[in-house]
C-alpha positions in Angstrom: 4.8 9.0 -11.2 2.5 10.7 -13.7 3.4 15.1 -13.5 0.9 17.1 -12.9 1.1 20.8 -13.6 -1.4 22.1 -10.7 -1.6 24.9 -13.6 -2.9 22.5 -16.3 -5.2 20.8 -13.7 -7.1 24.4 -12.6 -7.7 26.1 -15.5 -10.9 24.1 -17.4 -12.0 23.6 -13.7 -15.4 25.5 -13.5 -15.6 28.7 -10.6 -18.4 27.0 -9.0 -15.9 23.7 -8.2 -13.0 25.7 -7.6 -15.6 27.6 -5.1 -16.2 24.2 -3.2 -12.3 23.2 -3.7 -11.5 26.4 -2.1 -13.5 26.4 1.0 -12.6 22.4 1.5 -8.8 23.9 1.8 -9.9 26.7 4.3 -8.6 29.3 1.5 -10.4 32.7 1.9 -12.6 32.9 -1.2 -11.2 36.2 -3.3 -14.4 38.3 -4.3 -15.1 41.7 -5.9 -16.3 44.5 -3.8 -19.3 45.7 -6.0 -20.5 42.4 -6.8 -19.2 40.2 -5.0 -18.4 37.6 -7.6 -15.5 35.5 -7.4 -12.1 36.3 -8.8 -11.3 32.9 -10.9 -7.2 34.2 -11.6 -7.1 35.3 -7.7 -8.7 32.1 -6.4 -6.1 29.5 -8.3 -3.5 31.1 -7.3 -4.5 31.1 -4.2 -5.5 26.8 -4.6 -2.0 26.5 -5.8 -0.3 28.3 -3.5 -2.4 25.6 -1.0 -1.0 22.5 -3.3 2.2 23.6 -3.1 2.5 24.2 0.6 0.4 21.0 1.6 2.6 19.1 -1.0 6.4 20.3 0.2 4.5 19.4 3.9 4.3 15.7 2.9 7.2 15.3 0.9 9.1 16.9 3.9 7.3 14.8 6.1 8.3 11.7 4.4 12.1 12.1 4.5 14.2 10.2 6.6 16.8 11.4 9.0 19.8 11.3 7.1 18.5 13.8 4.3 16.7 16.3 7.1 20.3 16.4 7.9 21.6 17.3 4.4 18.8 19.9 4.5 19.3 21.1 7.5 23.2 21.4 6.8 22.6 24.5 4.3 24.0 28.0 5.4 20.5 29.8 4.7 18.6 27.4 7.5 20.8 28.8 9.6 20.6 26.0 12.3 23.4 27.0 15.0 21.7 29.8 15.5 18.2 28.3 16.2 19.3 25.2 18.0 22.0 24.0 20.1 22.5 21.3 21.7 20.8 20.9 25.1 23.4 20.8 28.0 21.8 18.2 30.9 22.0 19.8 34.4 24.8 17.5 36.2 23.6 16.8 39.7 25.8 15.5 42.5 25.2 12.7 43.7 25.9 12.1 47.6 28.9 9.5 47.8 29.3 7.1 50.8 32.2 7.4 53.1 33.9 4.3 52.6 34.0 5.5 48.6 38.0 5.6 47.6 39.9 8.5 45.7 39.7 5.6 42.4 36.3 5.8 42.6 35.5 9.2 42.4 38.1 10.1 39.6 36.1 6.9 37.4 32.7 8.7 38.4 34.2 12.3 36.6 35.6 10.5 33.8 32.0 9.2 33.3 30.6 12.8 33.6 33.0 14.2 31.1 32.3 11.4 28.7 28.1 12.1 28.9 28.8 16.0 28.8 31.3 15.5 26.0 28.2 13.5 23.8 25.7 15.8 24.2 28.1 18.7 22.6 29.1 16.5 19.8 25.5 16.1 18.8 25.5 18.1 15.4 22.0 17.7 14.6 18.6 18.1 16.7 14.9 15.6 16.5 13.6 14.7 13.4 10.8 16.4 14.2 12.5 20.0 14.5 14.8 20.3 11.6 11.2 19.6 9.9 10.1 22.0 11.7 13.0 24.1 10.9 12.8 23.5 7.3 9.3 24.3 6.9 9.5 27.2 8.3 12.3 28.9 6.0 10.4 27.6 3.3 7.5 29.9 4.3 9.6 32.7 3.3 10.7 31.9 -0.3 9.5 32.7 -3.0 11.2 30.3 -5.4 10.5 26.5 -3.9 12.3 25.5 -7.1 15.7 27.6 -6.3 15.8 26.1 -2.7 16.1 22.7 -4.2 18.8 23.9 -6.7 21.2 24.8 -4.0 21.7 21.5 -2.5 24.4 19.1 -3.5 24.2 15.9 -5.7 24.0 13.8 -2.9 21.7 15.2 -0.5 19.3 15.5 -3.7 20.3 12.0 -4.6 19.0 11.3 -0.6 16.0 12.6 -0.5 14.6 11.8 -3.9 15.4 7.8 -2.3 13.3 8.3 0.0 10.1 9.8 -2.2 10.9 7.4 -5.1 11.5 3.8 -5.3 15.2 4.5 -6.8 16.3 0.2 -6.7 16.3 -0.2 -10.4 19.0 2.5 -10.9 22.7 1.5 -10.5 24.8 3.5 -8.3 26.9 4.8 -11.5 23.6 5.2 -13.1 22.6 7.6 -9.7 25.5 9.4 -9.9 25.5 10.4 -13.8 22.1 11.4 -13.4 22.2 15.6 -13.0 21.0 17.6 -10.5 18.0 18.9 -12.5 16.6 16.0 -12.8 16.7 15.4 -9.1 14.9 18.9 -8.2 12.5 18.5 -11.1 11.6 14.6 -10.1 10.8 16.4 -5.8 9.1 19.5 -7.8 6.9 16.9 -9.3 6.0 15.0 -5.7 5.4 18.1 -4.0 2.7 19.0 -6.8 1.2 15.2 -6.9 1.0 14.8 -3.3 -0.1 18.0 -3.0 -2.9 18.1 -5.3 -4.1 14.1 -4.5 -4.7 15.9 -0.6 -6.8 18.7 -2.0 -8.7 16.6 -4.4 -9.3 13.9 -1.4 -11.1 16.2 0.8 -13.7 16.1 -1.7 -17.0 13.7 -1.0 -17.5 11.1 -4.4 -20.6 13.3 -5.4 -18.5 17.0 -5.5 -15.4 14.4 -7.6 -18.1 13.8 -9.8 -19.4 17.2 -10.6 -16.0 18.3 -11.5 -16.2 15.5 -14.0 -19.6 16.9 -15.5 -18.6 20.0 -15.9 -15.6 18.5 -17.8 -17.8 16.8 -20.0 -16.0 13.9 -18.5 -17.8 10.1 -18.8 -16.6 8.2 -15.5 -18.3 5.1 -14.4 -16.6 4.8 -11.3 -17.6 5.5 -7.6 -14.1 5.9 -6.3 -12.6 8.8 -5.6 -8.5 7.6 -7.6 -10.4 6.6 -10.2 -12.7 10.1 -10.1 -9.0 12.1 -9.3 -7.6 10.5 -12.1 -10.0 11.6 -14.6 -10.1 15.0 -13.7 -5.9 15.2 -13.6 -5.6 13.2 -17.2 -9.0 15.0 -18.8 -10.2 11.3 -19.9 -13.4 9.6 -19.3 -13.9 6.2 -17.6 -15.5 3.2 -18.6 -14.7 0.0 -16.9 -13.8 -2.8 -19.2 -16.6 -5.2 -19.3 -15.2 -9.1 -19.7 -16.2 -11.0 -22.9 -18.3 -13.7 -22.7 -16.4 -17.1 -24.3 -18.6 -18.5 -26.8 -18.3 -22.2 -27.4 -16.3 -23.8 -30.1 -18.6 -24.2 -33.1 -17.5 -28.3 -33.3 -16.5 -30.3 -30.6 -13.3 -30.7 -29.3 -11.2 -33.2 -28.2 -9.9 -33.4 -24.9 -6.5 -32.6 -24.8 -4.6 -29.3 -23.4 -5.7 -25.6 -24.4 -9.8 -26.8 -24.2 -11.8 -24.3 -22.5 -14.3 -24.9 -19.5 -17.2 -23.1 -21.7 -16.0 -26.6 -24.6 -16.1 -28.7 -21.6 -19.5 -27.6 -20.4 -20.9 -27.1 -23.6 -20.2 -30.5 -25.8 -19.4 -33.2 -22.5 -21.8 -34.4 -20.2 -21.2 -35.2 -17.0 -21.0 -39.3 -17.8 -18.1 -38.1 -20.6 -16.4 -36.1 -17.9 -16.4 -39.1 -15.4 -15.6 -41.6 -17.9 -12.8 -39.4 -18.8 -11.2 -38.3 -15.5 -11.2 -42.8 -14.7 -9.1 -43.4 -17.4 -6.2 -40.9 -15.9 -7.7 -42.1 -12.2 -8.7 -38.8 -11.0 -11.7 -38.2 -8.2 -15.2 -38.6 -10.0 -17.4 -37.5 -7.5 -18.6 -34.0 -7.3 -21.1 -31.7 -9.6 -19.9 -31.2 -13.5 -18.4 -27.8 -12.5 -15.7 -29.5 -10.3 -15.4 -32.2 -13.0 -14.3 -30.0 -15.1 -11.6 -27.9 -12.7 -9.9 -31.5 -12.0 -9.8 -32.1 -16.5 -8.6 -28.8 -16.8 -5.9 -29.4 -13.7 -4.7 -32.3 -15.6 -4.5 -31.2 -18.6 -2.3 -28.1 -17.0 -0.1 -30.4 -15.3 -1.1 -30.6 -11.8 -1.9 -34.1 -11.9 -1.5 -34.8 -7.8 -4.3 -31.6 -7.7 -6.8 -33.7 -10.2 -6.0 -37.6 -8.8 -5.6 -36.9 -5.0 -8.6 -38.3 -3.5 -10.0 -37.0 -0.3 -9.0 -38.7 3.1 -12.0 -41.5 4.2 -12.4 -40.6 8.0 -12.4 -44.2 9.5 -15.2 -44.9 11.9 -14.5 -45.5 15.5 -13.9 -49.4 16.0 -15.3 -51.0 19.3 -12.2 -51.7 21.9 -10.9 -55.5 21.5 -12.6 -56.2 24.8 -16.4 -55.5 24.2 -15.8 -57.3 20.6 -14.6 -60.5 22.6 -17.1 -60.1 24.7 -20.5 -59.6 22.0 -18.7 -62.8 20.2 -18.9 -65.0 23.6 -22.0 -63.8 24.3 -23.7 -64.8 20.9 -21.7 -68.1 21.1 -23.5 -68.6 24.3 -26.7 -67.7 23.3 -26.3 -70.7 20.1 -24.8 -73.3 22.2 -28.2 -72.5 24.6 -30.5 -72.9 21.7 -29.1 -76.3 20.0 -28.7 -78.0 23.2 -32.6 -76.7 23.7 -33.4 -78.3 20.5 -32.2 -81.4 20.3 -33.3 -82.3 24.2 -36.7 -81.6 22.9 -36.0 -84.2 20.1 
């Protein structure tokens, strides 16, 4: 993932877009009392104040159970004294008279067990030791030191679940030092958190930014658009050569290009060609030239297979039996007319 310094991104941004950014985020525009123009400093502070809490949101939100856990686990969250485990009400339950002593004493042991579960539950939903997290980082003031204070591993956790983390070897995990950990979630929370600001913004307001850059994109799409303004680069799609033909003609034999084909072989020359190797001949010159090309590539069975003749529907046995004797009738009745009128 490319960093993004939310600093670096804000500070060529012009007041009027940082106006519209501002008001998109729901942030309180910062003006002067006299006359009432707005306070550039005040307002990106204020925007990146927005990035970062919007960012550690989604990166938080992302997490799986298992690291929530390491999080929640820290002394400073405090989480004994927010949650405990819910204890379920037991309710009696009205036994029969013909129920036995054994009976009963199995249906306490099964109590017990229930009861003795739901105490033993160290942690509570997903969704509050998010909610739980969040909150206490509300109060800081340091996002950066909170990460510092957690272990190897529960870094090592939760930066698995941001970050696609396969092509690194366990040893190669475990060398890698805690820094780099916090610095690679610092770098998340601002990505994710500027790439939600950015995307509340319509594909005209993207490309105002750009202007006022002095920015080039040719692009109607908003990554692309976002991705200029992060990297301070225009955008100019590439534009595909066109293949000229080869000057003399070729022969044809592997690494000759369609355009050669087109250009210097008629369609006779293509047919006359692909019956030689016993390929299909039928077809425009376009799909002549797909099945020289396959061949020459290899995929013979692709250029030779020949398309399946549907056969037509064959009278039954019977009516052909019949028709025959009919018309065999229908001679023997016209010779023996003949030659009695001889």
């Amino acid at each position: 993932m490319v960093d993004y310094e939310p600093e670096d991104v804000f500070k060529d941004i012009a007041v009027e877009d940082l106006d519209v950014l501002g008001t998109k985020a729901g942030i309180k525009i910062p003006r002067t009392k006299r006359t009432n123009e707005i306070i550039k400093d005040k307002l990106v502070e204020e925007i990146i104040d927005n990035v970062k809490k919007q960012g550690v949101k989604l990166v938080i939100g992302v997490l799986k159970v298992r690291s929530l856990q390491h999080l929640v686990s820290h002394p400073d969250i405090k989480l004994r004294e927010k949650w405990e485990p819910p204890a379920k009400p037991v309710t009696e339950k009205k036994t029969p008279k013909k129920d036995t002593k054994k009976d009963e004493k199995k249906g306490d042991k099964k109590k017990k067990e229930k009861q003795k579960n739901i105490d033993d539950k160290p942690y509570p939903a997903k969704n509050t030791m998010t909610k739980f997290i969040l909150d206490h980082l509300e109060g800081l003031k340091s996002m950066k030191a909170f990460w510092e204070g957690y272990s190897q591993e529960a870094l090592m956790s939760c930066c698995k679940d941001i970050d696609d983390l396969s092509d690194m070897t366990e040893d190669e995990l475990k060398s890698t030092h805690k820094k780099e950990f916090v610095n690679a979630i610092m770098s998340n929370v601002n990505s994710f958190g500027l790439n939600h600001l950015f995307q509340l913004l319509s594909v005209d307001e993207l490309l105002s930014i750009c202007d006022n850059l002095d920015l080039e994109v040719e692009s109607g799409s908003k990554e692309v658009l976002i991705d200029s303004i992060f990297e301070k680069k225009s955008y100019k799609p590439k534009k595909k050569k066109r293949e000229n033909p080869s000057k003399s003609k070729p022969e044809i034999k592997e690494g000759i290009s369609k355009v050669d084909l087109k250009h210097w072989y008629t369609r006779k020359d293509l047919d006359d060609w692909l019956k030689t190797k016993g390929a299909k001949v039928s077809g425009k010159k376009s799909q002549l030239i797909d099945r020289v090309v396959k061949y020459l590539s290899g995929d013979i069975e692709g250029a030779t297979q020949r398309k399946k003749r549907k056969r037509s529907r064959s009278k039954s046995p019977g009516v052909e039996e019949e028709g025959d004797s009919k018309k065999r009738k229908t001679t023997k009745t016209t010779e023996e007319k003949s030659e009695k009128s001889e």
